[in-house]
C-alpha positions as CSV (number, residue, x, y, z in Angstrom):
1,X,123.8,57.5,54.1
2,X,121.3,57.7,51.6
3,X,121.7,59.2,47.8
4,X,120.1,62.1,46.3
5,X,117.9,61.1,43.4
6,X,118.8,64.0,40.8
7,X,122.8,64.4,41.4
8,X,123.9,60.8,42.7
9,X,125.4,61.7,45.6
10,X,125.6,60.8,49.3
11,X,123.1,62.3,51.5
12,X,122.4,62.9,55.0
13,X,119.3,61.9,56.8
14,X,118.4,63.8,60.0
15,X,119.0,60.3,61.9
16,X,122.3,60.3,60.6
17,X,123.5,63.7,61.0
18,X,122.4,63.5,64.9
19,X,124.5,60.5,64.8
20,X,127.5,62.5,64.2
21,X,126.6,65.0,66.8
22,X,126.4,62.0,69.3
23,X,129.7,60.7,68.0
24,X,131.6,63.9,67.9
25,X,130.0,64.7,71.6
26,X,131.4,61.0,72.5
27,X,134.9,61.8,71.8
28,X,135.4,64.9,73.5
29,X,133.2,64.7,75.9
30,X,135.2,66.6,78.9
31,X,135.2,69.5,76.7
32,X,131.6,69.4,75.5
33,X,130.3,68.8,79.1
34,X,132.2,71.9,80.6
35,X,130.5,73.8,77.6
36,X,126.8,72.4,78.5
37,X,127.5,73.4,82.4
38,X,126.5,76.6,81.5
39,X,123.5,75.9,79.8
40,X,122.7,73.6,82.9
41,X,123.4,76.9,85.3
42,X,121.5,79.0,83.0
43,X,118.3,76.6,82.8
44,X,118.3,75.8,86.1
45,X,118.6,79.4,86.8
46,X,115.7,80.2,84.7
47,X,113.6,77.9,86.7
48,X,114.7,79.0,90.1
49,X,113.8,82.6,89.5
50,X,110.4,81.6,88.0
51,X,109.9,79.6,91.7
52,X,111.1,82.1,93.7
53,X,109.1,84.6,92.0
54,X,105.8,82.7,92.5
55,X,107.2,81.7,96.0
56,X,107.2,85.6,96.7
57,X,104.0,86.5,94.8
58,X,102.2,83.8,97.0
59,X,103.8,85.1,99.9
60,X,102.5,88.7,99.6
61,X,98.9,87.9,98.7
62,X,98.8,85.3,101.6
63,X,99.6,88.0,103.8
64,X,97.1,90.6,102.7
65,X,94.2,88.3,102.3
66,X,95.1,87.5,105.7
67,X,94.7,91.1,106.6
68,X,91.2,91.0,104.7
69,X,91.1,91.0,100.9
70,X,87.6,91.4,101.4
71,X,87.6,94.5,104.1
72,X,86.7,98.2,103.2
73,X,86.9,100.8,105.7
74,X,86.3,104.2,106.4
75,X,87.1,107.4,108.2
76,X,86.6,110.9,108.9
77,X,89.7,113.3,107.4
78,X,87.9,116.1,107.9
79,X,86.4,119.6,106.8
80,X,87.9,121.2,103.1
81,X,91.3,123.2,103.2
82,X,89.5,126.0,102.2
83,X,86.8,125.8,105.4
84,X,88.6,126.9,108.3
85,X,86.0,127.2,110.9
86,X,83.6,124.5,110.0
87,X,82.6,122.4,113.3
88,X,83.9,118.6,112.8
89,X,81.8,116.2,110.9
90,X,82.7,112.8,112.2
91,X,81.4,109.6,111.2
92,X,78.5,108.0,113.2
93,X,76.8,104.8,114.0
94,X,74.5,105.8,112.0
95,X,76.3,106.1,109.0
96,X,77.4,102.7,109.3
97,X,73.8,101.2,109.8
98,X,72.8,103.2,106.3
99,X,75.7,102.1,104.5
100,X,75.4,98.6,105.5
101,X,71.2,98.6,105.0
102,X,71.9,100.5,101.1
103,X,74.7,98.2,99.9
104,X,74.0,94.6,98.8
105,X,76.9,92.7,99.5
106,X,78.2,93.9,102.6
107,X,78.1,90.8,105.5
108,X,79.4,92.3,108.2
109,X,80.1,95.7,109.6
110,X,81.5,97.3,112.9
111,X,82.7,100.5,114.1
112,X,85.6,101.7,115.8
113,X,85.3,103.5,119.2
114,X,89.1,103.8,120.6
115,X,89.5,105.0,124.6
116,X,92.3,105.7,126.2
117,X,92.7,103.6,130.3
118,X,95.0,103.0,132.5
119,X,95.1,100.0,134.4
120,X,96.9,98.7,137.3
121,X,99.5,95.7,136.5
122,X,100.1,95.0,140.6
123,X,102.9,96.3,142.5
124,X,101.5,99.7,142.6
125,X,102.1,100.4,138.8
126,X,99.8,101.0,135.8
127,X,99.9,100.6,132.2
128,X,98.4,102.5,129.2
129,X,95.9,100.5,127.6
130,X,94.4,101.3,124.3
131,X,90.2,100.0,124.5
132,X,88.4,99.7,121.5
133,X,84.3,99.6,121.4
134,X,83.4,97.0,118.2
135,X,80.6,94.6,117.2
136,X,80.9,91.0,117.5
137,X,81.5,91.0,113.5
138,X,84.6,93.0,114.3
139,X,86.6,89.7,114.4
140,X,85.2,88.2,110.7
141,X,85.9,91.7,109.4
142,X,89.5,91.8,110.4
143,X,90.0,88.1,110.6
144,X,91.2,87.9,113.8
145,X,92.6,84.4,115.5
146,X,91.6,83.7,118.8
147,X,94.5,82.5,120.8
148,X,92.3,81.4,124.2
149,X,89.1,81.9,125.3
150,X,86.3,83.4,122.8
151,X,85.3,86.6,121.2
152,X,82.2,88.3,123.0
153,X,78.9,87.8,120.3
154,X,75.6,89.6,119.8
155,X,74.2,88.6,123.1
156,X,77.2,90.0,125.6
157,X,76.7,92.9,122.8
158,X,73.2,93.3,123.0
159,X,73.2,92.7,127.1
160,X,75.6,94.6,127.3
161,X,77.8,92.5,129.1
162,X,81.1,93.8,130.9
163,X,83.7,91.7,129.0
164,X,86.9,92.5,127.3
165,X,89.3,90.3,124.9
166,X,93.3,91.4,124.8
167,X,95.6,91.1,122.4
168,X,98.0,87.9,123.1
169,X,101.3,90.1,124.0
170,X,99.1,92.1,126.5
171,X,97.9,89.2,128.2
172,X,101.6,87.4,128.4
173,X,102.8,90.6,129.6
174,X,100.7,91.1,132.3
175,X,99.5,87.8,133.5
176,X,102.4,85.7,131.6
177,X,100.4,83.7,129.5
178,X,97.1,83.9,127.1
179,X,96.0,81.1,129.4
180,X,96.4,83.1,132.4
181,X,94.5,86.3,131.7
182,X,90.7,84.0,131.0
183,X,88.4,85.1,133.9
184,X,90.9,87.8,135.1
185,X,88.8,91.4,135.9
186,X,90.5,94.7,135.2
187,X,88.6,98.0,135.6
188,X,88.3,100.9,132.9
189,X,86.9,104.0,134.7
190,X,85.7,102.0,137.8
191,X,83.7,99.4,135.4
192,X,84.5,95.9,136.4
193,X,85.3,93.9,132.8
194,X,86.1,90.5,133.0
195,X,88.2,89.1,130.6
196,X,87.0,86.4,128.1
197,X,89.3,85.7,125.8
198,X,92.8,86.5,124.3
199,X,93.6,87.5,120.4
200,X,96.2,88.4,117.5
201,X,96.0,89.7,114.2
202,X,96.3,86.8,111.7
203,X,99.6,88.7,109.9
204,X,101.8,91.3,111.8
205,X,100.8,94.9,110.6
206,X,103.8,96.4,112.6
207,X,101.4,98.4,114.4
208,X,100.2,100.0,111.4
209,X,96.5,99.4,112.4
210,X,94.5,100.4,115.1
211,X,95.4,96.8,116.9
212,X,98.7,97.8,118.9
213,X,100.3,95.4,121.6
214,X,98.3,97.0,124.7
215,X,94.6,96.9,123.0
216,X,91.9,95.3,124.8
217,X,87.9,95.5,122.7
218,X,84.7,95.4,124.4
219,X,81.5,95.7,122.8
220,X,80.3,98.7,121.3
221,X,77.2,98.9,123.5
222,X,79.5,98.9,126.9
223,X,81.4,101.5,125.2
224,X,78.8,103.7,124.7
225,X,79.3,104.1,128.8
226,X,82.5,106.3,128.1
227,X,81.9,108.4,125.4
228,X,78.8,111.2,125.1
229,X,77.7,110.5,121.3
230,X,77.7,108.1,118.8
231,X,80.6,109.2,116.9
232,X,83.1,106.2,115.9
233,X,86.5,106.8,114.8
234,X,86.0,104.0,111.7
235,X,83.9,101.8,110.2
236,X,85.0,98.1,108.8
237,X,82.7,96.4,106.5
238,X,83.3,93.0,104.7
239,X,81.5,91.6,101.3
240,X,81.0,88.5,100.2
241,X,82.7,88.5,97.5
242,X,86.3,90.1,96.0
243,X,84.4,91.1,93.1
244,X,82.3,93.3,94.7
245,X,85.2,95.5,97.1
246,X,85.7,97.9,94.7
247,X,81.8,99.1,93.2
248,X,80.8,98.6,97.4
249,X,83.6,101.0,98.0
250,X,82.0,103.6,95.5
251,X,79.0,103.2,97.0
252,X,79.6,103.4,100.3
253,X,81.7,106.2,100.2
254,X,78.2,108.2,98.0
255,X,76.3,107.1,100.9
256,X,78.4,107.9,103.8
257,X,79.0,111.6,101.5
258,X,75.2,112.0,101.0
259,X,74.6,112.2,104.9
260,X,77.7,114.9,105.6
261,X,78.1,118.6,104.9
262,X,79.5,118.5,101.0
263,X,82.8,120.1,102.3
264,X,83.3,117.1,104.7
265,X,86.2,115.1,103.6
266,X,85.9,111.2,104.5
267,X,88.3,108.3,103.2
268,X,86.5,105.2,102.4
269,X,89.8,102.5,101.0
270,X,90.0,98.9,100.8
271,X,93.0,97.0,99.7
272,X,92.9,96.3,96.1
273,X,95.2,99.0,95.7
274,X,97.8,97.5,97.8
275,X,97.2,93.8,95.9
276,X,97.7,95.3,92.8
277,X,100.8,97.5,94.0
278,X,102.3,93.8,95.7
279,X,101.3,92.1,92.2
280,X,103.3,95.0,90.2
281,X,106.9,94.5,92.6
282,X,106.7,90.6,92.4
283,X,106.3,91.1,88.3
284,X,109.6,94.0,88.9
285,X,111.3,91.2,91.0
286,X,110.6,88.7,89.1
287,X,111.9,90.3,85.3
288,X,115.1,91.5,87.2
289,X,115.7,88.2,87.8
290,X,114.7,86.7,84.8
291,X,117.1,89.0,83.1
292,X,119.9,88.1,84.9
293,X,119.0,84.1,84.1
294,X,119.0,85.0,80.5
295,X,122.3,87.2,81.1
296,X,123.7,83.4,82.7
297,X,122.5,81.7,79.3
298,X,124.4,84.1,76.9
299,X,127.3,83.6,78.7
300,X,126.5,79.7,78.0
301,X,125.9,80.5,74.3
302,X,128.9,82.8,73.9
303,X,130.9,79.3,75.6
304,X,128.7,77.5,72.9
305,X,129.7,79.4,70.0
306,X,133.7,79.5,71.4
307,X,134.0,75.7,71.5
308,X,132.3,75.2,68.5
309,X,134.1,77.2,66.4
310,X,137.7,75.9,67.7
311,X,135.6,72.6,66.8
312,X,135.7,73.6,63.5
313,X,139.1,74.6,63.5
314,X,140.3,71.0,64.3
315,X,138.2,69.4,62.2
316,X,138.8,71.5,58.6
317,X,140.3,68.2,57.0
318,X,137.1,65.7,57.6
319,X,135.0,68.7,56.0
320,X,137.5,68.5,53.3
321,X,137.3,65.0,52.9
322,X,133.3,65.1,53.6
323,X,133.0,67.5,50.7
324,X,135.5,66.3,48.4
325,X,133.0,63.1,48.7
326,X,129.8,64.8,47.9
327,X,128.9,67.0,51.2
328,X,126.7,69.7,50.3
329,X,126.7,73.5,51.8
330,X,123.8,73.2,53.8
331,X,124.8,69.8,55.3
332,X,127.7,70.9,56.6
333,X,126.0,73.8,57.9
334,X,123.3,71.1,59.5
335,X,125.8,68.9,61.0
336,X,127.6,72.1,63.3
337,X,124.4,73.4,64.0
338,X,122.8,70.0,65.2
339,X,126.1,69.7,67.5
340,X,125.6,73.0,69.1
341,X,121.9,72.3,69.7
342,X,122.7,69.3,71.1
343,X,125.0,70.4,73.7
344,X,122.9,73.7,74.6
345,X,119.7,70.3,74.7
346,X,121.3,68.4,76.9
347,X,122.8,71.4,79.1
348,X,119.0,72.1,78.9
349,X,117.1,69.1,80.0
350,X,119.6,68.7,83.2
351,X,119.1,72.2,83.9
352,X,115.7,71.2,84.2
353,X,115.8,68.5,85.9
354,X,117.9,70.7,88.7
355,X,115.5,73.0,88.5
356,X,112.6,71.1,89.5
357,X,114.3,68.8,91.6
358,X,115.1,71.4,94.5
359,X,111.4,73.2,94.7
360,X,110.0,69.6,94.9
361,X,112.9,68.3,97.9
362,X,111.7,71.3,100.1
363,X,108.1,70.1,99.8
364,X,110.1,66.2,100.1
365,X,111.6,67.8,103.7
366,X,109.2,70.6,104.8
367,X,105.7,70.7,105.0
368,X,106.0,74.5,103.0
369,X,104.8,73.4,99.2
370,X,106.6,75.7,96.9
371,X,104.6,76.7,93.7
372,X,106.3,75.0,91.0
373,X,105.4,76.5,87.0
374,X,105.4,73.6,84.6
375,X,105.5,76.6,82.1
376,X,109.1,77.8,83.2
377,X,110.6,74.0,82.4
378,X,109.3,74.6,78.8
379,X,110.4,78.0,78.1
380,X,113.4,76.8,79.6
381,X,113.6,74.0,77.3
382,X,112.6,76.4,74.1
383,X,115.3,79.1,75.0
384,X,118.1,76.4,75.1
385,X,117.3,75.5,71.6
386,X,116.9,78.8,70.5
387,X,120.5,79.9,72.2
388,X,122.1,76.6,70.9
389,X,120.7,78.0,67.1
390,X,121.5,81.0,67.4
391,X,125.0,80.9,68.5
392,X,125.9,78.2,66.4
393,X,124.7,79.5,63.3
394,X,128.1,81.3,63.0
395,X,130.5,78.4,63.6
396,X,128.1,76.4,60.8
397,X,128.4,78.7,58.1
398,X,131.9,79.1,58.4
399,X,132.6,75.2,57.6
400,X,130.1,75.6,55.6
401,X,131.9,78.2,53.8
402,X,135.6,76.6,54.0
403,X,137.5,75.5,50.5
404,X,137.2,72.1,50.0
405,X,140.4,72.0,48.3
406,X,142.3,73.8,50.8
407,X,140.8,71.8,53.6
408,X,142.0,68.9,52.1
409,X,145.8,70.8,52.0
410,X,145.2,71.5,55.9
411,X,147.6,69.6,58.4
């Protein structure tokens, strides 16, 4: 204890006064643990929410760039409301080759040309297939995974070869296995197609997109056989770059317009929109949570600020006895204070360490890596001193503010 220069009297050092803190924890150390385990909830909670958060955030844009973060795509909606007997203006070949030729950027392009078959599945039965005419470049454009087999390229394209590639539930359906349905020959329309290969979409769309369970492509150029002019339902195209979706989308959507009647209505999208709609409900998620972690850790400081003040309570005679000796104000004040940040500390640092220790045991145990935000451990760390302050500011200043004469007279 060291002595104050200008009034004589003892003095508390920081070292000192922590030393009480660790003393007084010591001695009742049942009751000052049960009042950290809700700092060590809240903390850990805190950390959790931030992992699951970034757990889910990853999630969602792992599944649409798996779609095509990249893709843009286009299609005819059709005339304005207010023309009611304008002949259709669909989109054509055509406007694909211009768009693709006028944009820089764009790496790959295909149309769409879906037909309607019916094949037969033995036993005298049929099915309804759903055929779709693309390029080659339809499978980097919708990133496609090709479960057997291959995709058809630009020479079966440009030779015009009779070859088809169905989805993986089509072929396990009909032949039992993706295996099974290479070199197998089913006929659209009398044509003789031999299948090559079996695929899936990379991520489940539900059958939101033109890809159902029963869809078998073929190239465009074979496609052509069926249908009487180059219109294509839609057009895919793919940049290089993510930077460059949203001015390519401008542009192609002015170019595609430029070649149509002015009243023609055409929808040219990609799916920034739906990153930045996925990006806006993991933030939503995430502050929801957040809110109910910080809800957990003023529970923990209202638990802080209830032992400490009973603390005070059954200790009024040693600040008594500590002022009658020379104890100012502020170091009574200090030495509360310093208690309840230590318990709300160490409540903190374990809460921590929980929270850390069980993203990094399912990467220990799986072979999923959970994202893990070094960030979260110190906010975590800040808020637990900042609730250990701020709730035991008020049992502080009221020893602070206690009688030293009547403390003394307390039994």
């Amino acid at each position: 204890m060291a002595l104050d220069k200008n009034h004589r009297r003892p003095k508390l050092v920081f070292s000192e006064i922590m030393s009480f803190a660790y003393d007084t924890f010591c001695s009742n150390k049942v009751r000052f643990a049960l009042t950290a385990l809700g700092m060590v909830i809240g903390t850990a909670s805190l950390i959790l929410v931030t992992t699951i958060s970034l757990t889910g955030k990853q999630y969602i844009m792992n599944q649409i760039q798996a779609i095509g973060t990249n893709m843009i795509y286009a299609e005819y909606e059709g005339g304005a409301q207010r023309i009611t007997s304008a002949a259709p203006d669909p989109l054509t070949i055509d406007d694909m080759l211009a768009a693709r030729e006028a944009v820089s950027g764009v790496v790959a392009a295909s149309p769409v040309v879906p037909l309607a078959e019916r094949i037969p599945v033995g036993n005298g039965k049929e099915k309804d297939v759903q055929v779709l005419g693309v390029y080659p470049e339809y499978q980097t454009v919708r990133n496609l995974v090709v479960v057997s087999g291959r995709f058809f390229d630009n020479q079966d394209e440009m030779a015009r070869n009779k070859v088809g590639v169905m989805t993986q539930k089509m072929a396990e359906t009909i032949y039992g296995s993706a295996d099974e349905a290479i070199g197998k020959v089913i006929k659209l329309s009398g044509l003789p197609f031999t299948i090559i290969g079996t695929f899936r979409e990379r991520v489940d769309t539900f059958g939101q997109s033109e890809v159902t369970d029963n869809t078998m492509v073929i190239p465009y150029t074979v496609a052509r056989y069926f249908t009487d002019t180059p219109v294509v339902k839609q057009i895919y195209f793919s940049v290089n770059d993510p930077s460059m979706v949203v001015p390519a989308t401008s542009q192609i959507q002015a170019i595609i317009q430029s070649r149509h009647r002015p009243e023609s209505v055409y929808k040219v999208e990609n799916l920034t929109q739906l990153v930045a709609v996925a990006a806006k409900t993991a933030n939503a998620l995430t502050l929801v949570l957040l809110l109910v972690a910080l809800i957990v850790l003023l529970v923990s400081g209202i638990g802080i600020m209830n032992i400490m003040l009973a603390t005070v309570s059954a200790r009024i005679r040693e600040i008594g006895i500590r002022k009658a000796i020379g104890a100012s104000n502020r170091e009574i004040r200090l030495q509360f204070l310093s208690e309840a940040i230590l318990i709300s500390l160490v409540g903190g640092f374990l809460g921590v360490i929980i929270g850390l220790a069980l993203p990094y045991s399912v990467r220990f145990f799986t072979s999923y890596r959970l994202p893990i935000s070094g960030l979260s451990a110190i906010v975590a760390i800040l808020v637990s001193s900042l609730v250990g302050i701020l709730f035991g500011t008020v049992p502080a200043s009221r020893a602070a503010k206690l009688d030293p004469v009547e403390s003394l007279r307390y039994e």
